[in-house]
N, C-alpha and C positions, 0 to 999 in steps of 0.2 A: 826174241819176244817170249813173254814167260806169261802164262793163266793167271788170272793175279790172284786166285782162286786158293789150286792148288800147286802152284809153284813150279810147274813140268814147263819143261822148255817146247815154244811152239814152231814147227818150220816155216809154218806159210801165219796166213791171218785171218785163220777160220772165224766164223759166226758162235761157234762152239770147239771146247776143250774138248779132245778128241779121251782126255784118261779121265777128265771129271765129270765134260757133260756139261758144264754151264756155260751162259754165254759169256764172251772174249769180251761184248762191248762196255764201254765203261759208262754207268748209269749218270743221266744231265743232272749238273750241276743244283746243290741247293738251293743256290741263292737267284737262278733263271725265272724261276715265272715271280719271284718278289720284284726283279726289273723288270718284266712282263708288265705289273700290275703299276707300276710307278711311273711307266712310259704312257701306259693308257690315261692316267690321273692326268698326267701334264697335258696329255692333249685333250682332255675333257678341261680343263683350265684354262687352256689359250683357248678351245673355242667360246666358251663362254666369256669371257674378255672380250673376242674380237663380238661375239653379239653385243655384249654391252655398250660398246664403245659405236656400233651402229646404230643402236636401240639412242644415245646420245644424241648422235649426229642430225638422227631424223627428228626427235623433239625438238632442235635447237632451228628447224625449218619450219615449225607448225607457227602460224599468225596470231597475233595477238589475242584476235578471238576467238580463237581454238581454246589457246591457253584457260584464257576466263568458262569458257565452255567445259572444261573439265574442272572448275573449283568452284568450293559451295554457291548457291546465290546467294545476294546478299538483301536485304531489304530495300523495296523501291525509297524508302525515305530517306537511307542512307549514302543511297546514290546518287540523288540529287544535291549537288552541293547549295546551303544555306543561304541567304540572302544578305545583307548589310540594310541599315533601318533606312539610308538613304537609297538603295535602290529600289527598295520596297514602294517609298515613296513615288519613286520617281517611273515608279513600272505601273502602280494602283489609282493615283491621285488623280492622273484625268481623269477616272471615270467616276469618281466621286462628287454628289451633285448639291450643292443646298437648296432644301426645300420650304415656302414660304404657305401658310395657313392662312387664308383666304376668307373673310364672313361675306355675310349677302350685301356689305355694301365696299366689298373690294381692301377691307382695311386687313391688315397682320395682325393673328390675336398668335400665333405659334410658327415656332421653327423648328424645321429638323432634318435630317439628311437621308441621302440615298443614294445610288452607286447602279451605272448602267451596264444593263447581262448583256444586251444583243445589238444589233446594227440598227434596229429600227427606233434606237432611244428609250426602249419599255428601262421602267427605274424599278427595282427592290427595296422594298421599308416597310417598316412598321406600321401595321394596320391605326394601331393610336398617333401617329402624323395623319394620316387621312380621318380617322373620327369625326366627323361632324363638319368635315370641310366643305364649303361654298364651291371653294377653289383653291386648286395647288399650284402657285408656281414655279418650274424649276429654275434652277440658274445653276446652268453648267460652268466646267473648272475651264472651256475653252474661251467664255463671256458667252456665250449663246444662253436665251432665254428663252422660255417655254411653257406654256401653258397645259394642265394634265386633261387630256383627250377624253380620260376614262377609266377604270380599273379593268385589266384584264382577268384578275381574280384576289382574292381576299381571303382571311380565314381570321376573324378576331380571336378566339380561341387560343392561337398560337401566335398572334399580331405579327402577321405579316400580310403587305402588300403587293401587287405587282400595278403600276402605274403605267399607261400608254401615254405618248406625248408625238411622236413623228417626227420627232426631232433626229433625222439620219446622224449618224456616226460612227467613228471605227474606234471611239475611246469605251472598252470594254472588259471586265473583270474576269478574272480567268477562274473555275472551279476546279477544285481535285477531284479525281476517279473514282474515290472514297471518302466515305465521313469515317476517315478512319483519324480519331484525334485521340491523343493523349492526355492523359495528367502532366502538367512540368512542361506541354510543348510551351517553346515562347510563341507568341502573339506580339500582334499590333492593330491599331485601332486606327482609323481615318474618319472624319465626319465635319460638322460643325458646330461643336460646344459654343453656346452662346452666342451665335452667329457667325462666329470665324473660321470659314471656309478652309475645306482642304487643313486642318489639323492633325497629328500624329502624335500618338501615344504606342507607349507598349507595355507587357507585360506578360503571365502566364498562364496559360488554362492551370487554374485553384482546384477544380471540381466540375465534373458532372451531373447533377442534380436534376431529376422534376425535367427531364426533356430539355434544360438551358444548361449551355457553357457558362462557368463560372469565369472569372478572368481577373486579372488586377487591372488589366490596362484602362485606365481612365475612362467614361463614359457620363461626363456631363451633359446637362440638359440643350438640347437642338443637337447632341449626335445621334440621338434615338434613329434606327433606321440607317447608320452606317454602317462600315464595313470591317471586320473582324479578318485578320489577316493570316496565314501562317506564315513561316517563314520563306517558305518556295514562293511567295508571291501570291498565293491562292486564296480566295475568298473562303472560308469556312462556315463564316455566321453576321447573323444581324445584330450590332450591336444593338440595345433596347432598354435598358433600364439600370440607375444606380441606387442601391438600396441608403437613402440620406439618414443620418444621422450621425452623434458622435462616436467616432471610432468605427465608421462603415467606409471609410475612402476607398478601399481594397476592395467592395463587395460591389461588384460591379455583372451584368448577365446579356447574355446573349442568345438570339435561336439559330438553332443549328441552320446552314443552308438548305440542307434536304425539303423545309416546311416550306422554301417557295418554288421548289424544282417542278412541283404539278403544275404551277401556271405560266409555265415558260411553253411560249407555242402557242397559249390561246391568241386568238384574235377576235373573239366577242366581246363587246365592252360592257358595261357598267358604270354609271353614269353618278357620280359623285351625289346628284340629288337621291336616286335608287338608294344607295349606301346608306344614306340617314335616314329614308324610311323604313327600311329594313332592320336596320337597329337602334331605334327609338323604342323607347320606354314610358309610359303615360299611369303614372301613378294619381289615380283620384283619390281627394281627401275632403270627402262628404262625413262633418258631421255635427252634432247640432247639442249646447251645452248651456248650461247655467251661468249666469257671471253676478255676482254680489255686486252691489252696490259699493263702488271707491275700490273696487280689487279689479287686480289684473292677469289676465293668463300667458303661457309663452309655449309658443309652439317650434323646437329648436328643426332646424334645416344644414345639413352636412351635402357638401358637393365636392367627391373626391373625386382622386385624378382619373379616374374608370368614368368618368363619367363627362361627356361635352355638347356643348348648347342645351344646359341649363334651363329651365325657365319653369315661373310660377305664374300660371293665367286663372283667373273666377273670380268669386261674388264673395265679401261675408255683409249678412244683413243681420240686422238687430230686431226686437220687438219687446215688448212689456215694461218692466220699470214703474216707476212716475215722472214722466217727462224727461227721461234722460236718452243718453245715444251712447257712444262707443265711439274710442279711438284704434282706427289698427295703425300700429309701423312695422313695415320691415327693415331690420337693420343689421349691420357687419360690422366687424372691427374697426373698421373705416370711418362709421358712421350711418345714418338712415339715410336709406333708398328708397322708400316710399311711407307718406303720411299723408292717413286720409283726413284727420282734423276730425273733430267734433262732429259724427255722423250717425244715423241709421243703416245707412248702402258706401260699402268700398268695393271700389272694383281694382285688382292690381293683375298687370302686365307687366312682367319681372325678367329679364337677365339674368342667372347666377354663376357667374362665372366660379371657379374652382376657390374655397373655403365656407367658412361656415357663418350660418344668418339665424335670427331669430326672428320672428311674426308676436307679433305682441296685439292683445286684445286689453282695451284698458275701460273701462265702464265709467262713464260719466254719468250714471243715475244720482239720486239723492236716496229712492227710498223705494225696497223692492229689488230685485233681480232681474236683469233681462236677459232675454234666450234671444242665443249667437248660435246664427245658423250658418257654416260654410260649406263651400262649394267649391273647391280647387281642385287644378289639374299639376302634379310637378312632375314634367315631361325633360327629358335628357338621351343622350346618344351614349349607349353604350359599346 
């Protein structure tokens, strides 16, 4: 054995060169702690592998709703899957009601519809279906028929109803959680346009506008007071009004549900007679004028749709002249409705139902001016 040092031959195999002094051992290898450090890598590798592949194992046991439980939510509208227009029908349409307009001698002057909220048969509509009504009565999608008990509450303002009738049943209209409605939602519309029960349209919220959903869905006269659909099956609104004219098929409005949700729960009624004196209107027209001799005056009368049970009651008297009197007529489109003939005193009790009349003052003097004195009441339900 030889110092690798200094080259002196060694006897034994000291720790150190007995002629240089340095030590005999031979210093570890370069390339040792690089395999050190390579060996450590690869088991910092397989361990994280073997987690990874445990970190797997146990995900692939977590339940369904776990899974969903860790990923974004997603919008409740989204998650309820859509409807088909024939289930719509066939989920909404019993509780869909036609409603018949009732005068004080039991005849139909109006129709229109409504849709039952609760077990107890209370119906939602349009305060202008009850307007001026004697009596309502219903006729359910099951045949059962009914007579309206009373309003459990009202708001013309926003024309909605709520109707009492006791008519038990379990055919009732489901609401959302929210009035949470879109531009673009589609829609569907149930009622009875023209009298035909249980009809179906549809279409899409246009616009929100002035507190009313706008809609395409069809909204003919007698569906006033039905039901406004979304697609989940859900009642959102009252249908109520089609704006007529050419080029307005499309413009069609409805009130949100929210405006009848305060009177769901009453049980005080209100008594259809209460309703009409409560919003009656009594316009006097006192007053007192010249009429020429062979002339005539016209005093024009407009009775729009805001407006039900109509009527013109008073006196017009005559006086002065030389021996002459005065004709009154009232008349419409139709034709005259009342003629007092060749008089000094007409008295007229008048009906006007919705369009427009004219009152006619015609002077049958010869010679001179007589003074036309009236006295009228034009009273109406608004």
């Amino acid at each position: 054995m030889y110092c690798s040092h200094c080259g002196q031959e060694l006897s034994e195999q000291p720790s150190y060169c007995p002629h240089c002094g340095k030590s005999t051992q031979k210093p570890p290898a370069k390339g040792r702690h690089l395999r050190f450090w390579l060996i450590l890598a690869a088991v910092v590798v397989i361990a994280a592998a073997s987690i990874g592949v445990y970190l797997r194992q146990r995900n692939s046991s977590v339940g369904p709703a776990q899974v969903i439980a860790n990923q974004p939510a997603t919008p409740s509208l989204s998650s309820t899957a859509q409807l088909t227009s024939d289930a719509i029908y066939q989920l909404v349409s019993p509780a869909v009601v036609f409603i018949e307009k009732l005068d004080d001698n039991g005849q139909r002057v109006a129709t229109g519809s409504g849709f039952v909220v609760d077990r107890n048969g209370s119906i939602a509509t349009n305060y202008h279906v009850v307007r001026g009504a004697s009596n309502l009565r219903i006729h359910f999608a099951s045949g059962a028929t009914a007579d309206c008990t009373g309003v459990l509450g009202y708001d013309a303002a926003h024309d909605v109803a709520l109707l009492a009738t006791g008519q038990q049943t379990t055919s009732i209209v489901a609401f959302p959680d929210s009035d949470n409605i879109a531009i673009g939602d589609r829609v569907f519309a149930i009622g009875s346009p023209f009298g035909l029960q249980n009809t179906i349209s549809d279409g899409i919220i246009s616009s929100i506008r002035n507190g009313l959903l706008q809609t395409t869905a069809p909204i003919s006269p007698g569906s006033s007071g039905g039901a406004l659909i979304n697609a989940k099956g859900q009642v959102i609104g009252i249908t109520a009004a089609q704006v007529q004219g050419i080029g307005s098929e499309n413009l069609n409005f409805a009130v949100p549900i929210s405006a009848i949700r305060p009177y769901m729960g009453n049980t005080q009624l209100i008594s259809l007679s209460t309703i009409v004196e409560q919003n009656t209107t009594r316009v006097p027209v006192r007053v007192s004028f010249n009429l020429e001799p062979r002339q005539a005056k016209q005093l024009p009368i407009v009775i729009g749709q805001d407006r039900a049970n109509a009527r013109l009651d008073g006196t017009i008297e005559s006086e002065g002249g030389f021996g002459g009197t005065i004709d009154v007529r009232l008349a419409n489109t139709s034709g005259t409705l009342y003629d007092s003939g060749a008089s000094n005193h007409a008295e007229i009790h008048q009906p006007l139902p919705l369009g427009r009349y004219t009152l006619t003052f015609a002077s049958e003097a010869v010679i001179l001016p007589r003074t036309v004195h009236i006295d009228l009441v034009l009273s109406y339900v608004h």
